[in-house]
C-alpha positions in Angstrom: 0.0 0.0 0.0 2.9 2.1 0.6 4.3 2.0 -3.1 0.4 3.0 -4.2 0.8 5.8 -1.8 4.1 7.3 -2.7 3.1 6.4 -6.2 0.3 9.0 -6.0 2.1 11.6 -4.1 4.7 11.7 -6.8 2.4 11.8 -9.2 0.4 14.7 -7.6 3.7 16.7 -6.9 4.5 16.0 -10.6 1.0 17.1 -12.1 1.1 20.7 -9.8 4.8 21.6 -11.0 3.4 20.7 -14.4 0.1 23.1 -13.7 2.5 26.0 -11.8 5.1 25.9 -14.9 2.0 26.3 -17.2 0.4 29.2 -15.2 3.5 30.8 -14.4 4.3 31.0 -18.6 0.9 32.2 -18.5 0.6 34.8 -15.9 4.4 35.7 -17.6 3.1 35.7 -21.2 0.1 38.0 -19.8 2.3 40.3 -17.7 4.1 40.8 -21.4 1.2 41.6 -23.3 -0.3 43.8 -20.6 3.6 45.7 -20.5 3.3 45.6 -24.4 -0.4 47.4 -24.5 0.9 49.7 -22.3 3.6 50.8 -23.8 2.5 51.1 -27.2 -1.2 52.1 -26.2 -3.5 54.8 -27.1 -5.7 54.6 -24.0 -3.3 56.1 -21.5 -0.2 58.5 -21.9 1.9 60.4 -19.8 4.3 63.1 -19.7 6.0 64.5 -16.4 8.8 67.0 -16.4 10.2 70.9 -14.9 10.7 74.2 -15.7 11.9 77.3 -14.1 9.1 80.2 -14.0 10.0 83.7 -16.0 7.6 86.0 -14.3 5.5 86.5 -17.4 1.9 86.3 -16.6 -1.4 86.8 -18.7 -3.4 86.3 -21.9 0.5 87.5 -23.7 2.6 84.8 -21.4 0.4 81.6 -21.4 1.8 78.3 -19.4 1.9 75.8 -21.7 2.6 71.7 -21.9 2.9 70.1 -25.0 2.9 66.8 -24.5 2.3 65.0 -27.9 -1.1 63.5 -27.2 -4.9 64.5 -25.8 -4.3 66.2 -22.3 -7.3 64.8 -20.2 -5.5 65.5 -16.8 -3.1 68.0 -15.5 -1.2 68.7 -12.1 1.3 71.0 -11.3 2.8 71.8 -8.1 6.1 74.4 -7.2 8.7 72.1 -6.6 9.3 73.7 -2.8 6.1 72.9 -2.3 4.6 76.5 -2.3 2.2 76.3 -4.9 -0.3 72.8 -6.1 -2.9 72.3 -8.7 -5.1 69.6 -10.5 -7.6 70.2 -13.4 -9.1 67.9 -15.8 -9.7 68.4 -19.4 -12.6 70.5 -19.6 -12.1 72.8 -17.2 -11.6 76.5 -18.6 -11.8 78.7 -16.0 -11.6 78.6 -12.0 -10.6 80.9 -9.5 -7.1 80.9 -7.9 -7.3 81.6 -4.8 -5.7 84.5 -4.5 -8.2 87.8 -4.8 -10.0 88.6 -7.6 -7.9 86.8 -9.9 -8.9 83.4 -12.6 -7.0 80.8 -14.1 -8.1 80.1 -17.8 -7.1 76.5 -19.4 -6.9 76.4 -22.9 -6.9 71.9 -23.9 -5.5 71.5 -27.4 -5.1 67.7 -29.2 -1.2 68.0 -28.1 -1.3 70.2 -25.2 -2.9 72.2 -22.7 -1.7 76.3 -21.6 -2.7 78.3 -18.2 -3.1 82.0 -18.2 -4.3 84.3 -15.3 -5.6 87.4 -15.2 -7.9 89.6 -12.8 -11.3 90.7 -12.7 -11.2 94.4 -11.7 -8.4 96.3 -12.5 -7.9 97.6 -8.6 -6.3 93.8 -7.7 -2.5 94.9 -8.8 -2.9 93.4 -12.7 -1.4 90.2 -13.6 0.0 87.7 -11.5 2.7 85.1 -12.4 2.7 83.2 -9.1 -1.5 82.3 -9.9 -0.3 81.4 -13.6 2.4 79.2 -11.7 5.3 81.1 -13.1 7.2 83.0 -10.6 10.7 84.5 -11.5 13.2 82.0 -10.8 11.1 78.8 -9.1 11.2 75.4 -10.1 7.5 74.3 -10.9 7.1 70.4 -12.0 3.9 68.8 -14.3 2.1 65.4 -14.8 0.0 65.3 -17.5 -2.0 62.2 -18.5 -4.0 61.9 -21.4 -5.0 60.2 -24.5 -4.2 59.8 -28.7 -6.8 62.5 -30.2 -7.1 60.4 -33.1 -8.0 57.2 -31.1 -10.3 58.8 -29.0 -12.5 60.4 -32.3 -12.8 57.2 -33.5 -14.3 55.8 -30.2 -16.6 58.3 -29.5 -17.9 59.9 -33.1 -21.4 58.7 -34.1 -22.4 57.2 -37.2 -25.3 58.1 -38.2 -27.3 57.1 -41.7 -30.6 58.5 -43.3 -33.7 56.2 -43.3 -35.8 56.8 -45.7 
């Protein structure tokens, strides 16, 4: 009975190495294709990076990222931590926070630009701090977005006359 028993236990270990090498070329095969999708997709892009403010502010001096693809998403933050924002792709105006004065987003198919400018003429004029472009800081950006033309072809209707 022994020999039946150590017969069957060797044959069990030998089936689940069989059934781990076979999931773990699958779950290594998926991993790849996922990695693969991901790097060459349309659905989600990225683009992170710095730059150092000018002082230029208003409708003349626009922020802007270009990024290569659909901006859906954007964050940008002062890189000592002064200064923080998030605004999604249809935003185009909000208030920042700081007197009378707006930030206007302008979402392109490559790219997305920030201007700021106040509402009465009493608040001091244009501010490059609001527009997140102060003389001499370092400001930092994440955008995430989408391929325009993959997107069009998602969402456009077809329509067709019936007669």
């Amino acid at each position: 009975m022994s020999d039946f028993n150590d017969l069957t236990h060797k044959l069990d270990a030998a089936l689940k190495a069989n059934a781990d090498a076979a999931a773990g070329k699958a779950e290594a095969e998926t991993v790849t294709a996922i990695a693969q999708t991901i790097a060459s997709s349309k659905i989600c892009r990225a683009k992170s990076g710095t730059y150092t403010g000018t002082g230029l502010s208003g409708q003349n001096h626009p922020n802007s990222v270009e990024c290569g693809f659909c901006p859906a998403v954007l964050v940008r933050f002062r890189a000592d931590g002064g200064q923080k924002t998030t605004v999604i792709r249809g935003v185009t105006a909000c208030s920042s926070g700081i007197g009378s004065m707006n930030n206007y987003y302008t979402w392109g198919d490559s790219g997305v630009s920030r201007v700021s400018q106040t509402l009465d003429s009493d608040s001091g004029g244009y501010m490059a701090s609001s527009q997140f472009n102060s003389s001499g800081k370092e400001y930092c950006y994440l955008v995430l977005g989408y391929d325009a033309d993959w997107i069009k072809q998602k969402t456009a209707p077809s329509f067709s006359a019936r007669g």
